[in-house]
C-alpha positions as a printed Julia matrix, in Angstrom:
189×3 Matrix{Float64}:
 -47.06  22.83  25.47
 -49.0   19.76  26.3
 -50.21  19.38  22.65
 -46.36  19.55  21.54
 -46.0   17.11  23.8
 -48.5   14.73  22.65
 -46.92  14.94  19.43
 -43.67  14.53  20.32
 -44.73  11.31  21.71
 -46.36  10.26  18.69
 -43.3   10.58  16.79
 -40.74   8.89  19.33
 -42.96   6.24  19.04
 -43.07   5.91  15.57
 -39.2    6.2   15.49
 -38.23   4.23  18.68
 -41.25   2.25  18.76
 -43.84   2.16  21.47
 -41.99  -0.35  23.65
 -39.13   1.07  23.6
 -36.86   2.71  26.35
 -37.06   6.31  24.68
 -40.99   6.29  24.31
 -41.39   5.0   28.19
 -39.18   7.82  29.0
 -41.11  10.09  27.45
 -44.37   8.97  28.67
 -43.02   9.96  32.26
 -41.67  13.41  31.24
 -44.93  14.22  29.82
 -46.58  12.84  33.19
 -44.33  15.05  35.28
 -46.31  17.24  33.24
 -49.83  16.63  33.96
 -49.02  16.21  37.3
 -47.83  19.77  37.42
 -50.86  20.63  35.58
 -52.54  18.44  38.59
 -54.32  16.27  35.44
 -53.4   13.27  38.12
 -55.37  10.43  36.07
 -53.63  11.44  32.94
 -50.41  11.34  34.58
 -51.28   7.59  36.41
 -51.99   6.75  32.73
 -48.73   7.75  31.45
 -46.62   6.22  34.5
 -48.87   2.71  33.91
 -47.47   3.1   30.39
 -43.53   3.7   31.4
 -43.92   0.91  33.9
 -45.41  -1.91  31.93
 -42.36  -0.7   29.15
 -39.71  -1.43  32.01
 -41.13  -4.46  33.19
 -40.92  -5.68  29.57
 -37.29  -4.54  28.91
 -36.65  -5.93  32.45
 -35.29  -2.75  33.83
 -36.27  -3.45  37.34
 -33.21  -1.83  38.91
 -32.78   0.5   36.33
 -32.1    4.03  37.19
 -34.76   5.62  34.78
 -37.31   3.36  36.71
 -35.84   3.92  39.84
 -37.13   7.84  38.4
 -40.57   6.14  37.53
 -41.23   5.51  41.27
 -40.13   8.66  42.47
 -42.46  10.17  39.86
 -45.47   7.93  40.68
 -44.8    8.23  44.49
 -45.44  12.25  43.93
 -47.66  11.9   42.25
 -49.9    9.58  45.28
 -48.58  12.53  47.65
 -50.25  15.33  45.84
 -53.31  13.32  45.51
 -52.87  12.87  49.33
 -52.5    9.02  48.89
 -49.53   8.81  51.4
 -49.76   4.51  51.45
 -49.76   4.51  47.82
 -46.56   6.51  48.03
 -44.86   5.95  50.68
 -44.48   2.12  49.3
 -42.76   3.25  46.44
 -40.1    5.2   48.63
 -39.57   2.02  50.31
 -39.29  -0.05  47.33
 -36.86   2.37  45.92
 -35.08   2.2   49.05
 -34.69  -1.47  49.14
 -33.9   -2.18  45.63
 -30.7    0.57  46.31
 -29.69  -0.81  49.54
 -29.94  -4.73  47.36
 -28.59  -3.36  44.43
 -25.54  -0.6   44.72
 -22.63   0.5   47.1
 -23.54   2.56  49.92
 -22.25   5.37  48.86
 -24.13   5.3   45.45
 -25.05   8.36  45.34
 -28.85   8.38  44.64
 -28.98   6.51  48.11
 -28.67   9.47  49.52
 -31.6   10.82  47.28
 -33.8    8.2   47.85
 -33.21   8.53  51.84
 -33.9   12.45  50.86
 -37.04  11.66  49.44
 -38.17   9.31  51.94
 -37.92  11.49  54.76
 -39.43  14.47  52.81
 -42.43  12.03  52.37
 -42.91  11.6   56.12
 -42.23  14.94  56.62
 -44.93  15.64  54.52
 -47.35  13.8   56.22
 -46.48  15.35  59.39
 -44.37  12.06  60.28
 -41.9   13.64  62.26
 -40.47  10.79  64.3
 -40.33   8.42  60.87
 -38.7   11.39  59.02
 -35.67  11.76  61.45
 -34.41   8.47  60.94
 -34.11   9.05  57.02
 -33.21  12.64  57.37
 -30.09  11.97  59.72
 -28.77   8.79  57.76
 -29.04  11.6   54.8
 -26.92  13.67  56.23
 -24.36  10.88  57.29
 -24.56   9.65  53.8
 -23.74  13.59  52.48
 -21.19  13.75  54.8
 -19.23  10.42  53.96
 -19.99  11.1   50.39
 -18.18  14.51  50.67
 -15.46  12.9   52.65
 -14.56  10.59  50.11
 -14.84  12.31  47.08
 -14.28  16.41  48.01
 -10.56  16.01  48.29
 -10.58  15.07  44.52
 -12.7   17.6   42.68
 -12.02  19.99  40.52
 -12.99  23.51  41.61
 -15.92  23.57  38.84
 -17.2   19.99  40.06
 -16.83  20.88  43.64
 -19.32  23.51  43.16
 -21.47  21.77  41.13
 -21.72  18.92  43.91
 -22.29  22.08  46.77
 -24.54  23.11  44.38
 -26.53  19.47  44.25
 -26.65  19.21  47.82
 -27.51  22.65  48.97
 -31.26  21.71  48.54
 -30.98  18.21  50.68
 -29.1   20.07  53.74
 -31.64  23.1   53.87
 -34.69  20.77  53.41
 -32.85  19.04  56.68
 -32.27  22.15  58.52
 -36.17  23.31  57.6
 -36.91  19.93  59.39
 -34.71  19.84  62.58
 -35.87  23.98  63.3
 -39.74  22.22  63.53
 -38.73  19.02  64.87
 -36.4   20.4   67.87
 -39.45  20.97  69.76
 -40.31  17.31  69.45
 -36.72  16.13  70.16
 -34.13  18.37  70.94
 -31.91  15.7   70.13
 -32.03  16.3   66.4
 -30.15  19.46  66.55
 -27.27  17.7   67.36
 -27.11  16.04  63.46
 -28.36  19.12  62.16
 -24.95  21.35  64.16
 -22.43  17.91  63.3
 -22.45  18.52  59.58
């Protein structure tokens, strides 16, 4: 698969050109990849590629770079580089919270991620903060838009959330020991 791959690269950029959004994209599917293949400097490679593409097309805020970081920031946490990553949670984070509307969606994501990052490191007390604004976020989120789904959508959106709210559950059955409190947000929702 990874030799496909390198080919199919080839061609999108011959096609798209090598500076172009579909190529950068690319270059951070296929270093998903070797990151699942744990090929980490191949992967670092890849992302250094898709970033210096978005910083060319000025696609700062963009959502497929907003994807980059997330990508690059697992990337640091497999290799156990939690600084590394952890800075591009934040930066995520802040270019949302400048960016978009509360209640954009992939807020809630990003706050998802960041707390699964601390969690990670065995951060409990910095992971609570992110993991109970998650939750609020869910909540209003399903609050505002629930009452105007279709059946098929409102499973699909139980469906997309099902992961974030067990992942927060996982955390607040460790984390009650620390601070009871927790279970409070994690019996609310």
């Amino acid at each position: 698969a990874k030799e496909t791959m390198k080919k199919s690269l080839k061609i999108i950029g011959k096609t798209h050109g090598k500076d172009s959004w579909e190529y950068a994209t690319f270059c951070s599917n296929l270093g998903i990849s070797y990151c699942r293949l744990e090929e980490f400097d191949e992967a670092e490679k890849l992302f250094a590629t898709d970033e210096e593409i978005f910083r060319k097309l000025n696609f700062e805020i963009h959502p497929a770079n907003m994807s980059l970081r997330i990508n690059k920031s697992s990337l640091y946490m497999q290799k156990r580089q939690e600084r590394k990553s952890e800075e591009l949670m934040k930066e995520n984070l802040k270019l949302l919270e400048e960016n978009f509307h509360p209640s954009y969606p992939d807020y809630a994501v990003a706050l998802s991620l960041m707390a699964n990052h601390y969690y990670r490191f065995d951060h409990h007390d910095k992971a609570a903060p992110y993991y109970v604004k998650m939750i609020d976020k869910l909540l209003e989120l399903t609050n505002k838009f629930f009452p105007v789904l279709s059946e098929n959508d409102t499973l699909a959106y139980w469906k997309s959330i099902t992961q974030k709210v067990d992942q927060f559950y996982s955390f607040s059955s460790v984390y009650q020991e620390e601070n009871p409190d927790i279970l409070k947000s994690a019996y609310d929702c």
